[in-house]
N, CA, C and O atoms as CSV, one atom per row, in Angstrom:
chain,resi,resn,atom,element,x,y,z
A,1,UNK,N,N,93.863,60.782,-44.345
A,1,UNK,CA,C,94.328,60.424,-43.029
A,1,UNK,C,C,95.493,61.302,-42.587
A,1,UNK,O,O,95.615,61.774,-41.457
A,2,UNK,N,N,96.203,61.442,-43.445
A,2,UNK,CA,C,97.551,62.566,-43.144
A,2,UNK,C,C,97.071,63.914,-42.604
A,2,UNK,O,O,97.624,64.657,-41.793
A,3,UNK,N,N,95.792,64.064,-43.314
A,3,UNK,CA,C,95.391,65.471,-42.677
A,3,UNK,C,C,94.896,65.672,-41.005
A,3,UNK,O,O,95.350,66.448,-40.164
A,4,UNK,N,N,93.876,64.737,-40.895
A,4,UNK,CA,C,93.277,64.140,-39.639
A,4,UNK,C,C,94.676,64.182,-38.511
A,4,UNK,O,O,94.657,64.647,-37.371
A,5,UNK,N,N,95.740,63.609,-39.155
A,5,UNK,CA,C,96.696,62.975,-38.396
A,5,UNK,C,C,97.669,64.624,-37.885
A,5,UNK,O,O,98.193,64.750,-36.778
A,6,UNK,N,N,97.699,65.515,-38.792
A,6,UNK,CA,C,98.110,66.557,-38.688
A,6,UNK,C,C,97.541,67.771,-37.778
A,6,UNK,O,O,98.082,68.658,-37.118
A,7,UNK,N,N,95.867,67.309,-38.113
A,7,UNK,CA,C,95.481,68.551,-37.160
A,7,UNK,C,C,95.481,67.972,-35.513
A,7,UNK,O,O,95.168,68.677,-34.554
A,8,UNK,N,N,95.916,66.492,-35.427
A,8,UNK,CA,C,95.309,66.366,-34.548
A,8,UNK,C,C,96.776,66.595,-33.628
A,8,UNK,O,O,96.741,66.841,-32.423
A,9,UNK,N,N,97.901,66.485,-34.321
A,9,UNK,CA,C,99.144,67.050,-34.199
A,9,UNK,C,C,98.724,68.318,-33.397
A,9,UNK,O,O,98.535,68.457,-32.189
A,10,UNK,N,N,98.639,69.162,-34.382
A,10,UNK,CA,C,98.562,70.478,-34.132
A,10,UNK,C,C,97.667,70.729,-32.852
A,10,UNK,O,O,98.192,71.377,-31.947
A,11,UNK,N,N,96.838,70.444,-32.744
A,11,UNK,CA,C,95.730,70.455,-31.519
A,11,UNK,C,C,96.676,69.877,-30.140
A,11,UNK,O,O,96.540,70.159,-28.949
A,12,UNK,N,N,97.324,69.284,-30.578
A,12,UNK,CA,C,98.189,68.843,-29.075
A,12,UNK,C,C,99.291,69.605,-28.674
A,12,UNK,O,O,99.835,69.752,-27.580
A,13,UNK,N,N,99.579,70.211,-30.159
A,13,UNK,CA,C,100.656,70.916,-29.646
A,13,UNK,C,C,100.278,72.314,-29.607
A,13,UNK,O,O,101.129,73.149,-29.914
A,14,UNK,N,N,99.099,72.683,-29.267
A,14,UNK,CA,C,98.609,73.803,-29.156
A,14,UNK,C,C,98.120,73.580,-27.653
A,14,UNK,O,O,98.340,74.490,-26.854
A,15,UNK,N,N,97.575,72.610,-27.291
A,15,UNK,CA,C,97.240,71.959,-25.586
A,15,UNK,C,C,98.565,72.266,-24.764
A,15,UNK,O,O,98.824,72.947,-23.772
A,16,UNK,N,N,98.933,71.849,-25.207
A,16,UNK,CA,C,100.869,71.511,-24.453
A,16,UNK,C,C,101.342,73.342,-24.238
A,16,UNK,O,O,101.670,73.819,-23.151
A,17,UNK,N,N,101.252,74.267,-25.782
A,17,UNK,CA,C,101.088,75.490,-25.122
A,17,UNK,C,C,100.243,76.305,-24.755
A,17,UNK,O,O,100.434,77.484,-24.456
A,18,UNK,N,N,99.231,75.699,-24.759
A,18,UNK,CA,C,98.778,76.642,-22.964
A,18,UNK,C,C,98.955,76.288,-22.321
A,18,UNK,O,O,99.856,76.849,-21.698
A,19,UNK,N,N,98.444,75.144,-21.747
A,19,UNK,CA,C,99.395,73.859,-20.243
A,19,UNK,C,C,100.685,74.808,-20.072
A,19,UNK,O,O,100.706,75.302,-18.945
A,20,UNK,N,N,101.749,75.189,-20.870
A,20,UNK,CA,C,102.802,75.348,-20.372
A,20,UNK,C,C,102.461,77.064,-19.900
A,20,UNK,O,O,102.871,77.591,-18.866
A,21,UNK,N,N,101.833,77.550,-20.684
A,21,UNK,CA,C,101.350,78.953,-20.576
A,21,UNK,C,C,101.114,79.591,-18.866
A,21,UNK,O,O,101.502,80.456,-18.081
A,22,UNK,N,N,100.079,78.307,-19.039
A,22,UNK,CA,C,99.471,78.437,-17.775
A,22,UNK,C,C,99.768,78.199,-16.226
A,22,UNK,O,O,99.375,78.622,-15.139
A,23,UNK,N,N,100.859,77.107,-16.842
A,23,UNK,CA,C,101.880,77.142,-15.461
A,23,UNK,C,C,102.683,77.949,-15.445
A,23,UNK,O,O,102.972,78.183,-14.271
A,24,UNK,N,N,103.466,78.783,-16.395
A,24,UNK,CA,C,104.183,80.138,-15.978
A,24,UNK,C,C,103.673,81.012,-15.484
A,24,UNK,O,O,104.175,81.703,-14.597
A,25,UNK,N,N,102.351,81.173,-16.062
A,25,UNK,CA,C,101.427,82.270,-15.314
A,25,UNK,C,C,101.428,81.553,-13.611
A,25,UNK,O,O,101.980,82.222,-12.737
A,26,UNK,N,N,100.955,80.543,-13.328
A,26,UNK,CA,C,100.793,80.030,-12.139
A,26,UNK,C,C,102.321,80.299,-11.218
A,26,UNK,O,O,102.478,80.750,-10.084
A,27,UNK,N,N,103.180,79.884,-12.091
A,27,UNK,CA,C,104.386,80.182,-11.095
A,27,UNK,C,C,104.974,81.469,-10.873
A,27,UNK,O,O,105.802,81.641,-9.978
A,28,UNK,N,N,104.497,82.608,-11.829
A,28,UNK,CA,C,104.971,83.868,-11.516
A,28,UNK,C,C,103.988,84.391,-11.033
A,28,UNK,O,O,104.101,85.606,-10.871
A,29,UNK,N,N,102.581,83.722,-10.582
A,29,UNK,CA,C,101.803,84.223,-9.537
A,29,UNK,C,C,102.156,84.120,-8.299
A,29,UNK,O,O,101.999,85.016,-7.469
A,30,UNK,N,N,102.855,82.589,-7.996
A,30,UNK,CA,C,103.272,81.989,-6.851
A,30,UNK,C,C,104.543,82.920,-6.337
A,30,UNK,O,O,104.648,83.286,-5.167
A,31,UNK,N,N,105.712,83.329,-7.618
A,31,UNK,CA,C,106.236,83.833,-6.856
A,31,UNK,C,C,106.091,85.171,-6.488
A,31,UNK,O,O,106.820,85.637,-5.612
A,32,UNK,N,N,104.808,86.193,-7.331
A,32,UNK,CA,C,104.751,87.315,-6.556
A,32,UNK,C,C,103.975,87.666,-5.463
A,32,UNK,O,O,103.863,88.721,-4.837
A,33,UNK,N,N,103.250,86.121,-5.313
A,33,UNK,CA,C,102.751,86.011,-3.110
A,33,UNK,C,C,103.510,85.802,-2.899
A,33,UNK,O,O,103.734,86.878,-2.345
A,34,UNK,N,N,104.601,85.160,-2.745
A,34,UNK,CA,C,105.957,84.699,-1.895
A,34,UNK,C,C,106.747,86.278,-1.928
A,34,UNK,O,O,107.153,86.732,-0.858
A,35,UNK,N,N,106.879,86.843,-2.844
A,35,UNK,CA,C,107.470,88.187,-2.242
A,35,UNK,C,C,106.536,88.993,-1.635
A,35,UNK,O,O,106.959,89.545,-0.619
A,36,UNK,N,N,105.228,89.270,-1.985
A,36,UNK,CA,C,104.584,90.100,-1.136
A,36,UNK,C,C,104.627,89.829,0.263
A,36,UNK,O,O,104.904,90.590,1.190
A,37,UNK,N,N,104.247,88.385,0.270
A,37,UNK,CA,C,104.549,88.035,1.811
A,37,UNK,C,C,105.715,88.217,2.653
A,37,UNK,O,O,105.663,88.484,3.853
A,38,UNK,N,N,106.934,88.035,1.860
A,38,UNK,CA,C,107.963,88.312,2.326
A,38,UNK,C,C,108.274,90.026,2.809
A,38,UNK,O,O,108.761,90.347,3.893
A,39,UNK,N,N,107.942,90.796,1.932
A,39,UNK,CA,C,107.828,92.152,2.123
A,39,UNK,C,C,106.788,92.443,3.974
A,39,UNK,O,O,107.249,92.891,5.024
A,40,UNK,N,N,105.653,92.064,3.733
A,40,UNK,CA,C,104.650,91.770,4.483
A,40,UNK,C,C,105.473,91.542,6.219
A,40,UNK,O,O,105.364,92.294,7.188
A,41,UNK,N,N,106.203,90.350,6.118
A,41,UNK,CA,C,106.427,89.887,7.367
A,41,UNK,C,C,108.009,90.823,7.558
A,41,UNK,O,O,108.511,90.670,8.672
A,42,UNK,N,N,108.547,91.453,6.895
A,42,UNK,CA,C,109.981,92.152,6.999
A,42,UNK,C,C,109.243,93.442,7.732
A,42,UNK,O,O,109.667,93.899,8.793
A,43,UNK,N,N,108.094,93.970,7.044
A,43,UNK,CA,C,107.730,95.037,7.527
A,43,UNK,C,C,107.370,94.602,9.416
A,43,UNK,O,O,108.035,95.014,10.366
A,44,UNK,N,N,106.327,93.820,9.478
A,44,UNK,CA,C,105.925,93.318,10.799
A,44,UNK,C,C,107.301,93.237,11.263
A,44,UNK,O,O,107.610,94.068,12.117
A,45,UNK,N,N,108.247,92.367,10.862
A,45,UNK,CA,C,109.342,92.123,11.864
A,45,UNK,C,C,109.601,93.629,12.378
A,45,UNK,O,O,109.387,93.896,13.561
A,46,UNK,N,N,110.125,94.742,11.358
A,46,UNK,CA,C,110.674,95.736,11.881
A,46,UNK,C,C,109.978,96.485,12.370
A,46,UNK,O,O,110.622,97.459,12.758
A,47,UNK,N,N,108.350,96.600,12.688
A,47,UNK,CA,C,107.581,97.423,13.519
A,47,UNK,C,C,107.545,96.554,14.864
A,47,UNK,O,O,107.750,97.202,15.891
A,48,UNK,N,N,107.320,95.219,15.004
A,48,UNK,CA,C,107.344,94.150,16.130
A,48,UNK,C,C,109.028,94.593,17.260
A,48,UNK,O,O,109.194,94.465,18.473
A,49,UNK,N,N,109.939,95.088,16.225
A,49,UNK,CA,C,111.511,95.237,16.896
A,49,UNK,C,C,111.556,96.359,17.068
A,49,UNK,O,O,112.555,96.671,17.716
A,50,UNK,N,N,110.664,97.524,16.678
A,50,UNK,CA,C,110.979,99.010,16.768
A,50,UNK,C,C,110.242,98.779,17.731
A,50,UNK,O,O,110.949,98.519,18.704
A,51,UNK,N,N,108.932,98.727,18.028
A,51,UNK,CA,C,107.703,98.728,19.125
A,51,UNK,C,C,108.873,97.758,20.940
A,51,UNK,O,O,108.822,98.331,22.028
A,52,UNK,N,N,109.606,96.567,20.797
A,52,UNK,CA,C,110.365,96.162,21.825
A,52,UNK,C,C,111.511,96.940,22.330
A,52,UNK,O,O,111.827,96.897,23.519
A,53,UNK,N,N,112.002,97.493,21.650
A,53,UNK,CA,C,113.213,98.324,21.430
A,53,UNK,C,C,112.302,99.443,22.447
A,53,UNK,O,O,112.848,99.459,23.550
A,54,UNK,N,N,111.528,100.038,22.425
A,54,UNK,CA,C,110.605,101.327,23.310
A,54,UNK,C,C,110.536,100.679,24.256
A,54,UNK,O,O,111.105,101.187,25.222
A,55,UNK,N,N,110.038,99.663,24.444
A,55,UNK,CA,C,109.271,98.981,25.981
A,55,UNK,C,C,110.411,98.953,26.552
A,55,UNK,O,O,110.630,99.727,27.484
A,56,UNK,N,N,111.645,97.804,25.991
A,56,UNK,CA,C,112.997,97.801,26.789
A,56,UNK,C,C,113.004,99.364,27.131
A,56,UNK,O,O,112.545,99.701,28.223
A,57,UNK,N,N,113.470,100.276,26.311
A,57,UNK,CA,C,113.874,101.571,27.066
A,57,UNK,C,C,112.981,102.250,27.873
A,57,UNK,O,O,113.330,102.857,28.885
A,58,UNK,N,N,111.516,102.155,27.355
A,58,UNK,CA,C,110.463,102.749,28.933
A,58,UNK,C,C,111.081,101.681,30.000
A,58,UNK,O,O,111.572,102.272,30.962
A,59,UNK,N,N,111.150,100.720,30.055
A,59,UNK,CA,C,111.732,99.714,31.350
A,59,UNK,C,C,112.694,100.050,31.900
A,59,UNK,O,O,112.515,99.896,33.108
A,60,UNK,N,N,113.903,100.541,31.633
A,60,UNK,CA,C,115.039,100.826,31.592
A,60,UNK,C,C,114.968,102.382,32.303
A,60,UNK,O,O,115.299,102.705,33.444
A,61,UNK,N,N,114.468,103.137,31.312
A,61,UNK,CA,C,114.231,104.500,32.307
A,61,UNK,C,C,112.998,104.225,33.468
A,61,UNK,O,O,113.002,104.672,34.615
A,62,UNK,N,N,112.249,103.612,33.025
A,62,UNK,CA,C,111.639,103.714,35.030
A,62,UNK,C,C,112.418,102.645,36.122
A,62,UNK,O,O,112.355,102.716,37.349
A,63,UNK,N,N,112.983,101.884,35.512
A,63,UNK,CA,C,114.280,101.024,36.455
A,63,UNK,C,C,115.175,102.327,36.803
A,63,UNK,O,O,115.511,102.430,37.983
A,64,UNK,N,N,115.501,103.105,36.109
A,64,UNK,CA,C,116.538,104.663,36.812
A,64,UNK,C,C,115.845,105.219,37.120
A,64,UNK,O,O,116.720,105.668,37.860
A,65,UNK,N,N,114.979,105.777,37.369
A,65,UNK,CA,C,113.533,106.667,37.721
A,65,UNK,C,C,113.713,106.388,39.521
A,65,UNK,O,O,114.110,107.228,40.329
A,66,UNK,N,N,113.197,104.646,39.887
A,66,UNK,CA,C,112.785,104.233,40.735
A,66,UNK,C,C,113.964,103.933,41.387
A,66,UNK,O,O,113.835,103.832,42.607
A,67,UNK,N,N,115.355,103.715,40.836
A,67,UNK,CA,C,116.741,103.443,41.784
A,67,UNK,C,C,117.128,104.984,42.314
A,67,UNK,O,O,117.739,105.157,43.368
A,68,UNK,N,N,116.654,106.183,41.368
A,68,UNK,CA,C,117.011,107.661,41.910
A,68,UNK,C,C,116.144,107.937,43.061
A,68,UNK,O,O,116.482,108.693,43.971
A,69,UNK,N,N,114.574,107.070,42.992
A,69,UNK,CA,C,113.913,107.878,43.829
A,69,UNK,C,C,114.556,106.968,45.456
A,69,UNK,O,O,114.696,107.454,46.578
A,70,UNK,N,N,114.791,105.734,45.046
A,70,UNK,CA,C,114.955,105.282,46.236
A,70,UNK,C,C,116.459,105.806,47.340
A,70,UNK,O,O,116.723,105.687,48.537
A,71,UNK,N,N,117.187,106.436,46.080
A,71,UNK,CA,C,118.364,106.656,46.432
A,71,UNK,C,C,118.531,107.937,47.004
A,71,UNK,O,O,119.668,108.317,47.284
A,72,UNK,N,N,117.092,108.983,47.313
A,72,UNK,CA,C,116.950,110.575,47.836
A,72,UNK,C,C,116.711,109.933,49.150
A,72,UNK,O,O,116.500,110.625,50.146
């Protein structure tokens, strides 16, 4: 019975590490989508703010464009 009682020990505590295995793997999956994504939307932000940043200034120079022409 001691033996029975031992492997069956061992078998659980061999369950328990992978279970734990497998959630580290799971959470250092989780967190390298959470940075990709993060990377992901930093990039969008700064093409979304470079791309407004142009429009304001095309706006801006045909707002002076159209106050010079009105002003000949």
């Amino acid at each position: 019975m001691a033996t029975q009682e031992k492997a069956r020990q061992n078998l659980t505590e061999q369950r328990q590490q992978q279970q734990h295995r497998q959630q580290s793997m799971l959470e250092r999956s989780e967190a390298e989508v959470v940075e990709i994504n993060d990377a992901e939307i930093q990039e969008e932000t700064r093409e979304l703010l470079a791309k407004q940043r142009q429009k304001e200034h095309h706006r801006t120079l045909s707002m002076k464009h159209r106050s010079e022409e009105e002003m000949e």
